[in-house]
KEKELO-624354 format. One record per atom (N, C-alpha, C): residue number from 0; residue in three letters; atom name; x, y, z. Coordinates in steps of 0.02 Angstrom, whole numbers. Layout:
<pts>
<pt><nr>NUM</nr><rest>Ala</rest><atom>CA</atom><xx>X</xx><yy>Y</yy><zz>Z</zz></pt>
...
</pts>
This chain:
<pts>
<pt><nr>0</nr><rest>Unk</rest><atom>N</atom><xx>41</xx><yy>-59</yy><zz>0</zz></pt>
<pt><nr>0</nr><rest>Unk</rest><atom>CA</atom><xx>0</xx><yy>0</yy><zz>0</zz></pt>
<pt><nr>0</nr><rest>Unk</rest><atom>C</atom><xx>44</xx><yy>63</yy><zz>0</zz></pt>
<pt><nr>1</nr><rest>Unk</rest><atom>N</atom><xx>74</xx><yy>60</yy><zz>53</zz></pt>
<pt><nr>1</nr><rest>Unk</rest><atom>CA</atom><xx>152</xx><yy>130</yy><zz>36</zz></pt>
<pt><nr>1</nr><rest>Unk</rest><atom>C</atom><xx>190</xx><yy>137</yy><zz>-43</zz></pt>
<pt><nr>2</nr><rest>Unk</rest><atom>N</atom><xx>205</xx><yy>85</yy><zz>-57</zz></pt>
<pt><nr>2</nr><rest>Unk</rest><atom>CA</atom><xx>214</xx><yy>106</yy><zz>-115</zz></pt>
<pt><nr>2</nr><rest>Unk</rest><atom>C</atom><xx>180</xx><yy>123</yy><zz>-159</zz></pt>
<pt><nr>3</nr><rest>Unk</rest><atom>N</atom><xx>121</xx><yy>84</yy><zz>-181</zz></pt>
<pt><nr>3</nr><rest>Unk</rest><atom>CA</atom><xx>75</xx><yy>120</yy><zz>-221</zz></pt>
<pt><nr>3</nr><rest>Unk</rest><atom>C</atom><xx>54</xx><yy>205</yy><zz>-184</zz></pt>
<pt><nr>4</nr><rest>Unk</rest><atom>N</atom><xx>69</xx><yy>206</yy><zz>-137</zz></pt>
<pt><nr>4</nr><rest>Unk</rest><atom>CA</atom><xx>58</xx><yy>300</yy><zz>-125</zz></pt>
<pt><nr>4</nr><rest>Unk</rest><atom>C</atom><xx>120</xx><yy>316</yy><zz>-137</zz></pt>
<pt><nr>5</nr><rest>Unk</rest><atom>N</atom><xx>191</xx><yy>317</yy><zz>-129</zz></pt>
<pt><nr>5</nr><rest>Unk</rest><atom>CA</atom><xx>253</xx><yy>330</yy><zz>-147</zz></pt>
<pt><nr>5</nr><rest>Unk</rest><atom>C</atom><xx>267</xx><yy>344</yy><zz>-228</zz></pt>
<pt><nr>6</nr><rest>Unk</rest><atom>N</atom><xx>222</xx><yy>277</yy><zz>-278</zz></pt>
<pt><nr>6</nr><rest>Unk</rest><atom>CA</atom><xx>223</xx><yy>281</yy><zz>-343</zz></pt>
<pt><nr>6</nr><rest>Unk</rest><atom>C</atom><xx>164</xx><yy>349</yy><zz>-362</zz></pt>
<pt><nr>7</nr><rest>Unk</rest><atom>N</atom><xx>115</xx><yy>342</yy><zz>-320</zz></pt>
<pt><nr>7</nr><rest>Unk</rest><atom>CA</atom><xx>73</xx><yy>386</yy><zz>-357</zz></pt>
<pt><nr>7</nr><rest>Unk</rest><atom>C</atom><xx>104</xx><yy>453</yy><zz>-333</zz></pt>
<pt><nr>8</nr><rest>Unk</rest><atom>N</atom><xx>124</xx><yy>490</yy><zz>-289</zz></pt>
<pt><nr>8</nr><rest>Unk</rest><atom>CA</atom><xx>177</xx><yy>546</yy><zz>-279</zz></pt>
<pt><nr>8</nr><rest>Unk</rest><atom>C</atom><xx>217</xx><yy>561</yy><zz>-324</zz></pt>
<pt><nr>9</nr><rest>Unk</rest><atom>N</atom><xx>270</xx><yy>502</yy><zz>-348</zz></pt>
<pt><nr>9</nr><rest>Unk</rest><atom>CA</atom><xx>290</xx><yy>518</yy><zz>-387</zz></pt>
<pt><nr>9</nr><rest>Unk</rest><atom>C</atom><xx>309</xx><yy>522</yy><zz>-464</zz></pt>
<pt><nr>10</nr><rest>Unk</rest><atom>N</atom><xx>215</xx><yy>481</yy><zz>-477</zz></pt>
<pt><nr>10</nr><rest>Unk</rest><atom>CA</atom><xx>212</xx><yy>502</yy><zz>-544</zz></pt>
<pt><nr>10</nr><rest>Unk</rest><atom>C</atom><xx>183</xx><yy>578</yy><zz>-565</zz></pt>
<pt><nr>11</nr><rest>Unk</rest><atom>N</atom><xx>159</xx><yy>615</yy><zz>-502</zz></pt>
<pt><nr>11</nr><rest>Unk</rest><atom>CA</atom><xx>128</xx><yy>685</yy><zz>-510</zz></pt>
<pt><nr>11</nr><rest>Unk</rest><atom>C</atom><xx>146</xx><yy>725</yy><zz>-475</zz></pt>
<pt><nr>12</nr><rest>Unk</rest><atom>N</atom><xx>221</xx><yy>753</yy><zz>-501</zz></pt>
<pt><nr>12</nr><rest>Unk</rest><atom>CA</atom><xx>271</xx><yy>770</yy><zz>-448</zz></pt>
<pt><nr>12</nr><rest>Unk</rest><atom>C</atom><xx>258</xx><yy>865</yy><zz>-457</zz></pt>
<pt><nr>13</nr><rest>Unk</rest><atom>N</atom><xx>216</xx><yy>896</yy><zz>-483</zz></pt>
<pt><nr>13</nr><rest>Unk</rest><atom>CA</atom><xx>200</xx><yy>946</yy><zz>-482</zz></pt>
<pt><nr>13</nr><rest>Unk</rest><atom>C</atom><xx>122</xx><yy>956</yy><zz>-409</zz></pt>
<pt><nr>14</nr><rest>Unk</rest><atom>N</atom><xx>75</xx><yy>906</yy><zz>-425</zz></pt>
<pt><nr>14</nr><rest>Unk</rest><atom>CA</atom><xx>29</xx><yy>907</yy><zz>-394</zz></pt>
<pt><nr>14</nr><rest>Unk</rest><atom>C</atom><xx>57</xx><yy>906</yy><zz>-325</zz></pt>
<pt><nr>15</nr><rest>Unk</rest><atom>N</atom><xx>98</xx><yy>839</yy><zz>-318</zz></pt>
<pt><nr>15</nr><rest>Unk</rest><atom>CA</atom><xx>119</xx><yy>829</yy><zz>-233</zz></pt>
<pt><nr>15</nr><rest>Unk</rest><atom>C</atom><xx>153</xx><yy>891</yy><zz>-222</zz></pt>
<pt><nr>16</nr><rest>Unk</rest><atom>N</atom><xx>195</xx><yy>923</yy><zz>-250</zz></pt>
<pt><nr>16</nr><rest>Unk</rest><atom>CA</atom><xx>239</xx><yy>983</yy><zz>-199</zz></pt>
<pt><nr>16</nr><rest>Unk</rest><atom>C</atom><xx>177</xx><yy>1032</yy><zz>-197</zz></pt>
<pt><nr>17</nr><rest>Unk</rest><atom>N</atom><xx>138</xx><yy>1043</yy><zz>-248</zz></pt>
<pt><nr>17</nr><rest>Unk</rest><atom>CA</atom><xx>69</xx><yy>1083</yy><zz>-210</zz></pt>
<pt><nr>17</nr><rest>Unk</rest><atom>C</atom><xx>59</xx><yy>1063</yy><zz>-161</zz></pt>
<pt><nr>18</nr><rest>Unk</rest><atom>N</atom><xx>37</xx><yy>1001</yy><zz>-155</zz></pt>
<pt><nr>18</nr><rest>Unk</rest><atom>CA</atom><xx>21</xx><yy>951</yy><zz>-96</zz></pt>
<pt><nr>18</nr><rest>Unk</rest><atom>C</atom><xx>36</xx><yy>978</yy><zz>-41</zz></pt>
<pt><nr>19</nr><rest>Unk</rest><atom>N</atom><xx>120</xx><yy>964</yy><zz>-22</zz></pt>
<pt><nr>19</nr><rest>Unk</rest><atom>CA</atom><xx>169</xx><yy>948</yy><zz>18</zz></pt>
<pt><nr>19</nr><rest>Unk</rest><atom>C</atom><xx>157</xx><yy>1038</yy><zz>46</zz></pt>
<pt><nr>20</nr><rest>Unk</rest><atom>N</atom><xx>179</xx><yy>1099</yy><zz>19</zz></pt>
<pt><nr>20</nr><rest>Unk</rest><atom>CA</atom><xx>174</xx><yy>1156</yy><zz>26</zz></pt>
<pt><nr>20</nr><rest>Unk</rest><atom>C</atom><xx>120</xx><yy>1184</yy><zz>51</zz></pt>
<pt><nr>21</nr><rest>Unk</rest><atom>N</atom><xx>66</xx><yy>1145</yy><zz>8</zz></pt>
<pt><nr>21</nr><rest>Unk</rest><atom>CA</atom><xx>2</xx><yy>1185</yy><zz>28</zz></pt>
<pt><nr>21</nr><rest>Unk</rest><atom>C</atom><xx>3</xx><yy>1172</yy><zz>114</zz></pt>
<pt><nr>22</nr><rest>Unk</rest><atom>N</atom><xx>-6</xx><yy>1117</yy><zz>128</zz></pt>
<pt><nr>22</nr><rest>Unk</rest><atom>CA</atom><xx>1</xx><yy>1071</yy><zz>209</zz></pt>
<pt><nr>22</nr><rest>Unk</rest><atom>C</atom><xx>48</xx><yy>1116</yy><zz>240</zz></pt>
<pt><nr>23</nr><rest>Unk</rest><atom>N</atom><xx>93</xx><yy>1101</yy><zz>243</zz></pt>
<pt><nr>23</nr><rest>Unk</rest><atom>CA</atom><xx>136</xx><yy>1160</yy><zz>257</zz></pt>
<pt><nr>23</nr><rest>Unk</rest><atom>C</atom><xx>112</xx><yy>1223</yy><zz>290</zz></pt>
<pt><nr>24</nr><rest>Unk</rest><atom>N</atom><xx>107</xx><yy>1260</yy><zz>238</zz></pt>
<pt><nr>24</nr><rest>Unk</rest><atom>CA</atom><xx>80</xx><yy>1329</yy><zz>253</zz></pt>
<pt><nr>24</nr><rest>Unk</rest><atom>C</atom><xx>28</xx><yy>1326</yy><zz>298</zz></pt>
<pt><nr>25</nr><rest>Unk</rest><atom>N</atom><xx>-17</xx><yy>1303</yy><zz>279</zz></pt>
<pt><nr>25</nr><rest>Unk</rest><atom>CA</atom><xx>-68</xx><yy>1296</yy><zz>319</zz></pt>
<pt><nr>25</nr><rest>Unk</rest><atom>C</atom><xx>-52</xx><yy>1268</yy><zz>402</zz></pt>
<pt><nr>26</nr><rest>Unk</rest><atom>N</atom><xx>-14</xx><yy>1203</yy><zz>424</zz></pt>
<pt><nr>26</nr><rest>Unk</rest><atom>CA</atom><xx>-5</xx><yy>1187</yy><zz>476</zz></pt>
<pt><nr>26</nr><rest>Unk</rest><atom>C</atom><xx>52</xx><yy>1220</yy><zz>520</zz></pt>
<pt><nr>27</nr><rest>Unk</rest><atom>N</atom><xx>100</xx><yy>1271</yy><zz>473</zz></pt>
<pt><nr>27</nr><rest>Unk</rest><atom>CA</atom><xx>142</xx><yy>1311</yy><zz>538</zz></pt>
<pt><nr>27</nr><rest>Unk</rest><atom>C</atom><xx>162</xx><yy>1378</yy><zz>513</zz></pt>
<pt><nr>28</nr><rest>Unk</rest><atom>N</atom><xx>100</xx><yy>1394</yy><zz>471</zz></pt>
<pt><nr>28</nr><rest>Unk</rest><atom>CA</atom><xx>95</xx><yy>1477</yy><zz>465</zz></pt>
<pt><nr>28</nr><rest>Unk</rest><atom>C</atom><xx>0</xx><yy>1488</yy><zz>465</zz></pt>
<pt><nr>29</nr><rest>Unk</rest><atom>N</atom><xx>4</xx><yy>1554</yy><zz>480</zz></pt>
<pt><nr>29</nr><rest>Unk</rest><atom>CA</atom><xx>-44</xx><yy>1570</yy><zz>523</zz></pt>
<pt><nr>29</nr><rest>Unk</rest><atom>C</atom><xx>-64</xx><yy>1632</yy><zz>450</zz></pt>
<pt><nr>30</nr><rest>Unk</rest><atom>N</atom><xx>-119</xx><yy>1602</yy><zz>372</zz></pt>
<pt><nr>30</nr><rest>Unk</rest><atom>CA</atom><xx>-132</xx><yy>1650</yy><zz>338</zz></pt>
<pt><nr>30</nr><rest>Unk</rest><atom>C</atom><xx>-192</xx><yy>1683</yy><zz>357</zz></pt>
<pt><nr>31</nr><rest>Unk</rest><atom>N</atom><xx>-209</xx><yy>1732</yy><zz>315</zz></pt>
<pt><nr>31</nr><rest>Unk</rest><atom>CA</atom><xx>-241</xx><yy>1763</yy><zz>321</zz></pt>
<pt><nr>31</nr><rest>Unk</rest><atom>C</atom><xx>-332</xx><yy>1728</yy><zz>293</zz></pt>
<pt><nr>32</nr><rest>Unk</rest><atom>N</atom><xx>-382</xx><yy>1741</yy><zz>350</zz></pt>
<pt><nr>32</nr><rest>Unk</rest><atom>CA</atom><xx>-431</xx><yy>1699</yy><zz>354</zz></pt>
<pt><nr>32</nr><rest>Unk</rest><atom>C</atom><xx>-458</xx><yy>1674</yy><zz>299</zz></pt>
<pt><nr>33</nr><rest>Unk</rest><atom>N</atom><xx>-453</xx><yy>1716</yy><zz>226</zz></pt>
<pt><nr>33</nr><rest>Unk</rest><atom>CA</atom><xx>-476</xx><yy>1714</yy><zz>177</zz></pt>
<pt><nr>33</nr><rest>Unk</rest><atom>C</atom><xx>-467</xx><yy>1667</yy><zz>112</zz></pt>
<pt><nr>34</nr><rest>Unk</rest><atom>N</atom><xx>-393</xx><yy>1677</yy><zz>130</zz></pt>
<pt><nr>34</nr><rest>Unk</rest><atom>CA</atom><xx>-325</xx><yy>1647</yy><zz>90</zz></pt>
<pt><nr>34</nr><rest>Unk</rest><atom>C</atom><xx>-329</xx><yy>1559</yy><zz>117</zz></pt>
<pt><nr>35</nr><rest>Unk</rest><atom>N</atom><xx>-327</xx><yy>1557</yy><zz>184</zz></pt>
<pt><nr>35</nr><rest>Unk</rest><atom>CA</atom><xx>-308</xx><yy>1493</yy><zz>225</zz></pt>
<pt><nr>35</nr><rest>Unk</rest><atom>C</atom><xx>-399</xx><yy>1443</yy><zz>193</zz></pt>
<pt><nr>36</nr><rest>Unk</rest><atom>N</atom><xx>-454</xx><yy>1490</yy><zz>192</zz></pt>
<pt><nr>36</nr><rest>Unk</rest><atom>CA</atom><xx>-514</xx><yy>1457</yy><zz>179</zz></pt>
<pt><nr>36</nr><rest>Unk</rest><atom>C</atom><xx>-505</xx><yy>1441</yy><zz>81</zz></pt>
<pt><nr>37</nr><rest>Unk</rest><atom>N</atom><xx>-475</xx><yy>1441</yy><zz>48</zz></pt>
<pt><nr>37</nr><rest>Unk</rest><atom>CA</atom><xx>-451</xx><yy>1441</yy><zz>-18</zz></pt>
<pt><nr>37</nr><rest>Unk</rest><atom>C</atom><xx>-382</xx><yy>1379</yy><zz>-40</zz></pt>
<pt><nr>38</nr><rest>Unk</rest><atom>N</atom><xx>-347</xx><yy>1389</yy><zz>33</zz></pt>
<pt><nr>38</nr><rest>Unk</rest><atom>CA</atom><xx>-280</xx><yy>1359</yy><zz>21</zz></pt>
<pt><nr>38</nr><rest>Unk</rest><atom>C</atom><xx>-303</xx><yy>1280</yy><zz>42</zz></pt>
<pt><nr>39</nr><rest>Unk</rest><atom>N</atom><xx>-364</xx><yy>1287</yy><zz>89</zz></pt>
<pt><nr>39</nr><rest>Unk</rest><atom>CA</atom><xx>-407</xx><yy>1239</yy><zz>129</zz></pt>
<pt><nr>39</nr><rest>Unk</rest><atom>C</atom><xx>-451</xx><yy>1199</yy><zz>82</zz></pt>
<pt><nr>40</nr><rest>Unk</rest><atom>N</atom><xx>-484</xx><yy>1230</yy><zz>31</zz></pt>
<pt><nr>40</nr><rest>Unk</rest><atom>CA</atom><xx>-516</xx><yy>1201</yy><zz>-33</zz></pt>
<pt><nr>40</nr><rest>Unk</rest><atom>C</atom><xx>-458</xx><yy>1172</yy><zz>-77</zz></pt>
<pt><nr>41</nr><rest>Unk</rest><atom>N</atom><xx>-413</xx><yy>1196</yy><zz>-75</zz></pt>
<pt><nr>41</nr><rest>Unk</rest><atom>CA</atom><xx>-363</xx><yy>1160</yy><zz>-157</zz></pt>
<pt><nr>41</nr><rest>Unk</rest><atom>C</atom><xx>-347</xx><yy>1098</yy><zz>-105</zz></pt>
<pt><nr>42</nr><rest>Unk</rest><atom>N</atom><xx>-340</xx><yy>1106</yy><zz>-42</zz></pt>
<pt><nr>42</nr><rest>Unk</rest><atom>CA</atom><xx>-298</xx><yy>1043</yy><zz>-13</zz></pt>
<pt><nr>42</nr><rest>Unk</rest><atom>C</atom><xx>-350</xx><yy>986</yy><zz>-7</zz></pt>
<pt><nr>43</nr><rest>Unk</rest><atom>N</atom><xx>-415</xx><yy>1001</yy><zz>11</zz></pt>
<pt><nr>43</nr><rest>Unk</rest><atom>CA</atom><xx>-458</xx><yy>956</yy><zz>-4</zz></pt>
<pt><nr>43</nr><rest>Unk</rest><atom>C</atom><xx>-451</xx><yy>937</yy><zz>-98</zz></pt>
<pt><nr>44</nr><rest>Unk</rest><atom>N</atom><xx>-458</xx><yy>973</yy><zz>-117</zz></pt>
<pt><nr>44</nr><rest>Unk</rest><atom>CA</atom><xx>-474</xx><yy>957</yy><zz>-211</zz></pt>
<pt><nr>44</nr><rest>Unk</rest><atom>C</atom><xx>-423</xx><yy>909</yy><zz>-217</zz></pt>
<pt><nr>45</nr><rest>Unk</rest><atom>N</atom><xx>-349</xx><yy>902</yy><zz>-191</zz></pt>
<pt><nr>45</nr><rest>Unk</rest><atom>CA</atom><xx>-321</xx><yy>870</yy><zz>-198</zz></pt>
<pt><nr>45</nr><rest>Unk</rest><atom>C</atom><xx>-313</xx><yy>818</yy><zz>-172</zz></pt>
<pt><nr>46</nr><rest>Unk</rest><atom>N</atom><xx>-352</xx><yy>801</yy><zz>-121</zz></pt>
<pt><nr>46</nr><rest>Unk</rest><atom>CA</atom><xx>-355</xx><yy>755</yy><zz>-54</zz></pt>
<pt><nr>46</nr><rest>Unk</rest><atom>C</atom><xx>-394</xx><yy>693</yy><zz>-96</zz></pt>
<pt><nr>47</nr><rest>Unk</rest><atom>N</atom><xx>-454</xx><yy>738</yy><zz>-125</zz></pt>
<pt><nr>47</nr><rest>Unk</rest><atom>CA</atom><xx>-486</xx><yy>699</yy><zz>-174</zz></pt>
<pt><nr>47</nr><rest>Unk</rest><atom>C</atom><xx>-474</xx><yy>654</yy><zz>-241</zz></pt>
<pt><nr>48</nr><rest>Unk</rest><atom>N</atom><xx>-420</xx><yy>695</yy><zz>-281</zz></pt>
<pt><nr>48</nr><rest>Unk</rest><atom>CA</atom><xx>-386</xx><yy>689</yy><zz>-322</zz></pt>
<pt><nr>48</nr><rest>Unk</rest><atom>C</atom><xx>-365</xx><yy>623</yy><zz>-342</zz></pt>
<pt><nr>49</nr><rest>Unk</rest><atom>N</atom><xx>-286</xx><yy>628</yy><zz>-271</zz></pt>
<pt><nr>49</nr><rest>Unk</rest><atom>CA</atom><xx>-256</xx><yy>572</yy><zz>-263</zz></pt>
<pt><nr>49</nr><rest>Unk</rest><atom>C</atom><xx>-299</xx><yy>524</yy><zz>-226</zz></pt>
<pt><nr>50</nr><rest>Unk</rest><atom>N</atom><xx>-336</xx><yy>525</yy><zz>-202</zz></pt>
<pt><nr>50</nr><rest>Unk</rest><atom>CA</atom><xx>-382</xx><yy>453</yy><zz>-184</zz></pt>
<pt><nr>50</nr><rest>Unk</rest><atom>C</atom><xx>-406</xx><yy>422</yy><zz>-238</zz></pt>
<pt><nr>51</nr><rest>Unk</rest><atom>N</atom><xx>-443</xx><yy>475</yy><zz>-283</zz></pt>
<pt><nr>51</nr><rest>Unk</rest><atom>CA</atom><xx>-486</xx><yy>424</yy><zz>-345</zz></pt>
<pt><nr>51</nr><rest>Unk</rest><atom>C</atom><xx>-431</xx><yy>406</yy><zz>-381</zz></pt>
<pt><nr>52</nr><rest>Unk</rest><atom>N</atom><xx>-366</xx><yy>450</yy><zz>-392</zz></pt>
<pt><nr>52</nr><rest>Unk</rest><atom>CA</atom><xx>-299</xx><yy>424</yy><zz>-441</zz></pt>
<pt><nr>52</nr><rest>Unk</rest><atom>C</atom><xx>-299</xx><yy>338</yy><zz>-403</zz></pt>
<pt><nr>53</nr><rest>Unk</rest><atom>N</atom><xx>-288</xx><yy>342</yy><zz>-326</zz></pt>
<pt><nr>53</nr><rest>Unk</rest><atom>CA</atom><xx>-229</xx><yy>308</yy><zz>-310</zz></pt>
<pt><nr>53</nr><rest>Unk</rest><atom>C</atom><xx>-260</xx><yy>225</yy><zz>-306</zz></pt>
<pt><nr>54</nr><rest>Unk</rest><atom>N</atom><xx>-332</xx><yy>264</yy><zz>-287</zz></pt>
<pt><nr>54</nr><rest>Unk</rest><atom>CA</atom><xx>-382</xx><yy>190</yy><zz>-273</zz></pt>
<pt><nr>54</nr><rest>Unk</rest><atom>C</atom><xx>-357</xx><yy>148</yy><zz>-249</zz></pt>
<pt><nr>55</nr><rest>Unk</rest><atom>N</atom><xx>-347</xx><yy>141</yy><zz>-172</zz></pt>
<pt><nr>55</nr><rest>Unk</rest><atom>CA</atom><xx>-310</xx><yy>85</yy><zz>-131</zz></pt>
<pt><nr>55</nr><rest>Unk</rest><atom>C</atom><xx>-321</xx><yy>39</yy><zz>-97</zz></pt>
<pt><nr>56</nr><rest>Unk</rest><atom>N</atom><xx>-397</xx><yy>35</yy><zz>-115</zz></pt>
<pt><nr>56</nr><rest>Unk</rest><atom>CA</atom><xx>-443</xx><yy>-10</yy><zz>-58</zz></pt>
<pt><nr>56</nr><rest>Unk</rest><atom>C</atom><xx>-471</xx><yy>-52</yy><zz>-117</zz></pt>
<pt><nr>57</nr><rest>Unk</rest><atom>N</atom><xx>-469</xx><yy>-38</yy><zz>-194</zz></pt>
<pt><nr>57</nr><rest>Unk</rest><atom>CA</atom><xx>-507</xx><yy>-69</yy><zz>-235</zz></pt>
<pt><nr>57</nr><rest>Unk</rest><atom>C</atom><xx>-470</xx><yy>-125</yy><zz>-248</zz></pt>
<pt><nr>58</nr><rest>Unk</rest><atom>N</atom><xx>-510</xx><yy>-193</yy><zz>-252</zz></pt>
<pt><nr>58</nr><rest>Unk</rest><atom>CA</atom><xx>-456</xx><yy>-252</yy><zz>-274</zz></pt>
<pt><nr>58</nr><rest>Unk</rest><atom>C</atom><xx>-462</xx><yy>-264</yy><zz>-332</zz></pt>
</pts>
Protein backbone atom coordinates (compact mmCIF):
# COMPACT_ATOMS: atom_id res chain seq x y z
CA UNK A 1 0.00 0.00 0.00
CA UNK A 2 3.04 2.59 0.73
CA UNK A 3 4.27 2.11 -2.30
CA UNK A 4 1.51 2.41 -4.42
CA UNK A 5 1.16 5.99 -2.50
CA UNK A 6 5.07 6.61 -2.93
CA UNK A 7 4.46 5.63 -6.87
CA UNK A 8 1.46 7.72 -7.13
CA UNK A 9 3.53 10.92 -5.58
CA UNK A 10 5.80 10.37 -7.74
CA UNK A 11 4.25 10.04 -10.88
CA UNK A 12 2.55 13.70 -10.19
CA UNK A 13 5.42 15.41 -8.97
CA UNK A 14 4.00 18.93 -9.64
CA UNK A 15 0.58 18.14 -7.88
CA UNK A 16 2.38 16.58 -4.66
CA UNK A 17 4.78 19.66 -3.97
CA UNK A 18 1.38 21.67 -4.20
CA UNK A 19 0.41 19.01 -1.93
CA UNK A 20 3.39 18.97 0.35
CA UNK A 21 3.48 23.13 0.53
CA UNK A 22 0.04 23.69 0.56
CA UNK A 23 0.02 21.41 4.18
CA UNK A 24 2.72 23.20 5.14
CA UNK A 25 1.61 26.58 5.06
CA UNK A 26 -1.36 25.92 6.38
CA UNK A 27 -0.10 23.73 9.53
CA UNK A 28 2.85 26.22 10.76
CA UNK A 29 1.90 29.54 9.30
CA UNK A 30 -0.89 31.40 10.46
CA UNK A 31 -2.65 32.99 6.76
CA UNK A 32 -4.82 35.26 6.41
CA UNK A 33 -8.62 33.98 7.09
CA UNK A 34 -9.52 34.29 3.55
CA UNK A 35 -6.49 32.95 1.80
CA UNK A 36 -6.17 29.86 4.49
CA UNK A 37 -10.27 29.15 3.57
CA UNK A 38 -9.02 28.82 -0.36
CA UNK A 39 -5.60 27.18 0.42
CA UNK A 40 -8.13 24.79 2.59
CA UNK A 41 -10.33 24.02 -0.65
CA UNK A 42 -7.26 23.20 -3.14
CA UNK A 43 -5.96 20.87 -0.25
CA UNK A 44 -9.16 19.12 -0.08
CA UNK A 45 -9.49 19.14 -4.21
CA UNK A 46 -6.41 17.41 -3.97
CA UNK A 47 -7.10 15.10 -1.09
CA UNK A 48 -9.72 13.98 -3.47
CA UNK A 49 -7.73 13.77 -6.44
CA UNK A 50 -5.12 11.43 -5.26
CA UNK A 51 -7.63 9.06 -3.67
CA UNK A 52 -9.73 8.48 -6.89
CA UNK A 53 -5.97 8.48 -8.83
CA UNK A 54 -4.57 6.15 -6.19
CA UNK A 55 -7.63 3.80 -5.46
CA UNK A 56 -6.19 1.69 -2.63
CA UNK A 57 -8.87 -0.20 -1.16
CA UNK A 58 -10.14 -1.38 -4.71
CA UNK A 59 -9.12 -5.04 -5.47
Amino acid sequence: MFKKIINGFIDQPLLTSLFVTDFLILLFHKPPFLFSLAMLGALIAMCMYFGQKLALFKV
